[in-house]
N, C-alpha and C positions, 0 to 999 in steps of 0.2 A: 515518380516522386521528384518534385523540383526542387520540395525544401524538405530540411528537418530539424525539427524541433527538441531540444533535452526541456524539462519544466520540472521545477521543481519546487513544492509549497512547505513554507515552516514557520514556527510561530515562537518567536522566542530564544532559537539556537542559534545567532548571529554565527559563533565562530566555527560549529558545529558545518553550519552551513557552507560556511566559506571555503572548508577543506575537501568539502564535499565537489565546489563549484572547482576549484584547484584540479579534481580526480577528472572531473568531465571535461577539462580544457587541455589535460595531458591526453589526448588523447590521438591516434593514428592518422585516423583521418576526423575532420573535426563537425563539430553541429552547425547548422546555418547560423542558429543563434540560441544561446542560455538565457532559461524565460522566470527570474525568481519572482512568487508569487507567495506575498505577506502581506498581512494585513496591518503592520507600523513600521516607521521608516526605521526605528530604530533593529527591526528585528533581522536589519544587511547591513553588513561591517561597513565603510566608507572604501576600505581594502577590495572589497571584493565587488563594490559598484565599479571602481575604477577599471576591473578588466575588461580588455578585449572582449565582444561576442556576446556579453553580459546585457540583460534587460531588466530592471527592476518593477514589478506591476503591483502598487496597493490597493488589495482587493477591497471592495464595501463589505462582503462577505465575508464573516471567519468560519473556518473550518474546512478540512480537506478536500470533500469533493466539491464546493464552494469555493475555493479556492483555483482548486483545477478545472470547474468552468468558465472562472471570469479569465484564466489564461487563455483557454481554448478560444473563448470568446472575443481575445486581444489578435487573433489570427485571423479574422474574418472570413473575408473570403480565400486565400490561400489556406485553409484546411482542407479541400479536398483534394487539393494537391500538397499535400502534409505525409510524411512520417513522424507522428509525436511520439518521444519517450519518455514516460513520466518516471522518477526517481523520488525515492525516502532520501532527507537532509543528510543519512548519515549512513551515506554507500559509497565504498570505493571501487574504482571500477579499472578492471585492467586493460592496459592501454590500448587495443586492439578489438576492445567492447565494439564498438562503432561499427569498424569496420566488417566484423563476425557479422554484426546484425543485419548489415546493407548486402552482403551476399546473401545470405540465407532469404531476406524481403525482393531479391531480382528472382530468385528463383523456385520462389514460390506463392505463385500469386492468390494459389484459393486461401492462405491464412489471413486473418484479419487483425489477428493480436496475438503475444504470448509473450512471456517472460521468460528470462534467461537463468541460468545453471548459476547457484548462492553455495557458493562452496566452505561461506564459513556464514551462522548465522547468531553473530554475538560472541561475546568472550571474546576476543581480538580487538587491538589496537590496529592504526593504520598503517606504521611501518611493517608489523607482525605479519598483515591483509597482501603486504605489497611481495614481501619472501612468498608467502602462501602462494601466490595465485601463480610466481614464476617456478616452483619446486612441483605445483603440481599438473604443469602441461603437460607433463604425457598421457595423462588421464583422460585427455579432452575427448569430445563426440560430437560429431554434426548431427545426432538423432534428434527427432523431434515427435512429439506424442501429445496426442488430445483426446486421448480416452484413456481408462482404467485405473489408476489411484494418482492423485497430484497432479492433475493437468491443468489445474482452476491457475488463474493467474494470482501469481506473489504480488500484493500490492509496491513493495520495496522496488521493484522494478516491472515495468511494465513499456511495449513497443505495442503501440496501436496505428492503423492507418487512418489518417485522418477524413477521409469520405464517411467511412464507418462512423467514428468517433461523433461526428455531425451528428448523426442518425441516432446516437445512443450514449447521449453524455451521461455522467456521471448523475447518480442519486444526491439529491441537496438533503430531501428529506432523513439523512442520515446527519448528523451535527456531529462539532467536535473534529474529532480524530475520525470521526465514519467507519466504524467498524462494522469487517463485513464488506467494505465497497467493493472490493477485489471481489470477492462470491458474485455478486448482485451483479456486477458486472462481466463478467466472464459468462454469465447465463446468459444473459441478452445480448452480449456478442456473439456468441456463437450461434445465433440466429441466421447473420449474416455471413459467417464460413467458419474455417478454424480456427479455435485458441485453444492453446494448450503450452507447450513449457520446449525449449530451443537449449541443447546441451552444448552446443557452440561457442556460444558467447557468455563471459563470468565475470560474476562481483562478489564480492563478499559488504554483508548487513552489519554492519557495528551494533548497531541496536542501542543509543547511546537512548536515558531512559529518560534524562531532562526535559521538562516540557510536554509530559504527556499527562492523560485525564487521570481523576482520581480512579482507584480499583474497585469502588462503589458505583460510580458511574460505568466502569468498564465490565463488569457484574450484571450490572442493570442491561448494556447495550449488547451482551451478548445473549439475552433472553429476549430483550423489547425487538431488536433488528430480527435477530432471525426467525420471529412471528409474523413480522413486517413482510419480510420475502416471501414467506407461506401465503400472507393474505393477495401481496401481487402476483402471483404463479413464479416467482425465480425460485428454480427447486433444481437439484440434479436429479432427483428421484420423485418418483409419485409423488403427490400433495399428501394423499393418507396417509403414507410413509414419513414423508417430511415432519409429519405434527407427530406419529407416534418417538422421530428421532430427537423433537424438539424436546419434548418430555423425558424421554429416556439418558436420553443422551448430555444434553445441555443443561437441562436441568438437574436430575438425580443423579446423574454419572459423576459431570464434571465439579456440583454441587458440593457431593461426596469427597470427589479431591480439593477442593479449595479447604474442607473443613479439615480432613486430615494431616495437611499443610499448615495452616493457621494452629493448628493444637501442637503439633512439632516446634513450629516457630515460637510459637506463646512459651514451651517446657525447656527449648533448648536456648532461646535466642537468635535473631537477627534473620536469615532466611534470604532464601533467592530471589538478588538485584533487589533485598530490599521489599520486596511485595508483601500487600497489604491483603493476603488470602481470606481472611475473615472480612475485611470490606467489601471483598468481589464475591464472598456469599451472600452476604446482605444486601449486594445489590442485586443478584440472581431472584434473591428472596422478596424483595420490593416488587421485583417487575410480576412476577406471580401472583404476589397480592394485587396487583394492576391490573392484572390479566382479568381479575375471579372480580374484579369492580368494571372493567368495559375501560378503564384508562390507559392502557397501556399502551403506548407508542414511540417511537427512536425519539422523538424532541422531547421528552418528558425529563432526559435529563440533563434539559438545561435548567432547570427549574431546581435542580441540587446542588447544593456549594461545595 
């Protein structure tokens, strides 16, 4: 690896972001270079263009994995001699991230990708993230695993090699926020060796909630996408399996919970971070009626306000 890359795409969160770029710049040993990639100028503090290391890129494309191709694509040809690490806007990372991940990637070359140990995932501030992650070192593990529950890559952080990455960029055909990329992705990487999850190296996800899709839309794209993967083969499990889970599961299971959520919140008031559960049933609900008309596909909701 001669270079590496931190990337990080956001739409909106200037200062969000900025504190984020702050957490990647304290860092042990440091990245070749910080790749911010937005689609308006307005959406990078002036603060945070001015740092060291820092690269700002205005993508033509909005949305996530559109975003983090037109980065990858600002790499040219040094991507296959790349370590890229892609991060969520609003990850803190402790200061020694880097350095965990560069040993773990000299010695072991059959992996291709995986993500690292989220020790707190929301609820925390970043002073709160930065006590946390030094109170809870003695916990740590250099284990690493890519099979059996959780091995799929955390989209919040993700270390890919960039040979790979070539070979297997990111799904455009998902819009938005692209929910689901981490899944879709992690299946067709690991075509090419291991991915799976590095307990070595830690961040904690703020999960700051600004700036993301309506829960009608995120309703809809958790029906319309994971039909989408069924139809391309990205599956962990049989395809027949996949559609009876899509049904089951996605639909009637988690359906179920959004409504019982939504009638809580309707009786009681106000509800968790604020979500809109009866919106992400109706959009469950839409994508189904979509389904039983032949319309039903991830870009469909762009076409919802």
């Amino acid at each position: 690896m001669d270079f590496v890359y931190a990337i990080i795409c956001s739409v909106g969160r200037a200062q969000v972001l900025h504190e984020t770029v702050l957490s990647v710049l304290r860092q042990e040993k440091s990245f070749d270079k910080v790749l911010l990639c937005v689609v308006k100028e307005d959406d990078v503090l002036l603060e945070t263009r001015m740092l060291t290391g820092v690269e700002v890129l205005i993508s033509p494309r909005k949305g996530l994995c559109a975003q983090r191709n037109y980065a990858i694509e600002s790499l040219s040809d040094r991507i296959d001699r790349s370590l890229v690490c892609f991060f969520d806007d609003d990850v803190e990372l402790e200061r020694r991230f880097f350095s965990d991940v560069s040993r773990f990637m000299r010695s072991a070359e059959d992996v291709v990708a995986f993500s690292c140990k989220v020790i707190a995932d929301g609820g925390i501030d970043r002073r709160s993230a930065r006590v946390e992650m030094e109170m809870s070192r003695a916990d740590e593990s250099d284990s690493f695993r890519n099979t059996g529950k959780h091995w799929i890559l955390y989209g919040c952080n993700m270390v890919i090699r960039g040979e790979t990455l070539r070979k297997c960029p990111f799904n455009e055909e998902l819009p938005l926020y692209s929910y689901g990329e981490d899944y879709d992705i992690s299946i067709r990487l690991a075509r090419f060796g291991k991915v799976g999850r590095f307990e070595g190296a830690r961040l904690i996800h703020l999960k700051h909630e600004g700036g993301r899709v309506s829960e009608f839309r995120r309703g809809y794209s958790m029906v319309a996408n994971n039909l989408h993967f069924l139809k391309s083969g990205v599956c962990h499990v049989p395809v027949s399996l996949g559609y009876v889970r899509l049904v089951v599961v996605i639909v009637l299971k988690e359906g179920a919970c959004d409504l019982l959520q939504g009638v809580r919140q309707w009786v009681c008031g106000g509800g968790s971070l604020g979500m809109d559960f009866l919106g992400r049933l109706k959009g469950r609900a839409y994508a189904v009626r979509d389904i039983l008309t032949g319309r039903c596909h991830p870009g469909r909701i762009l076409e919802f306000s």
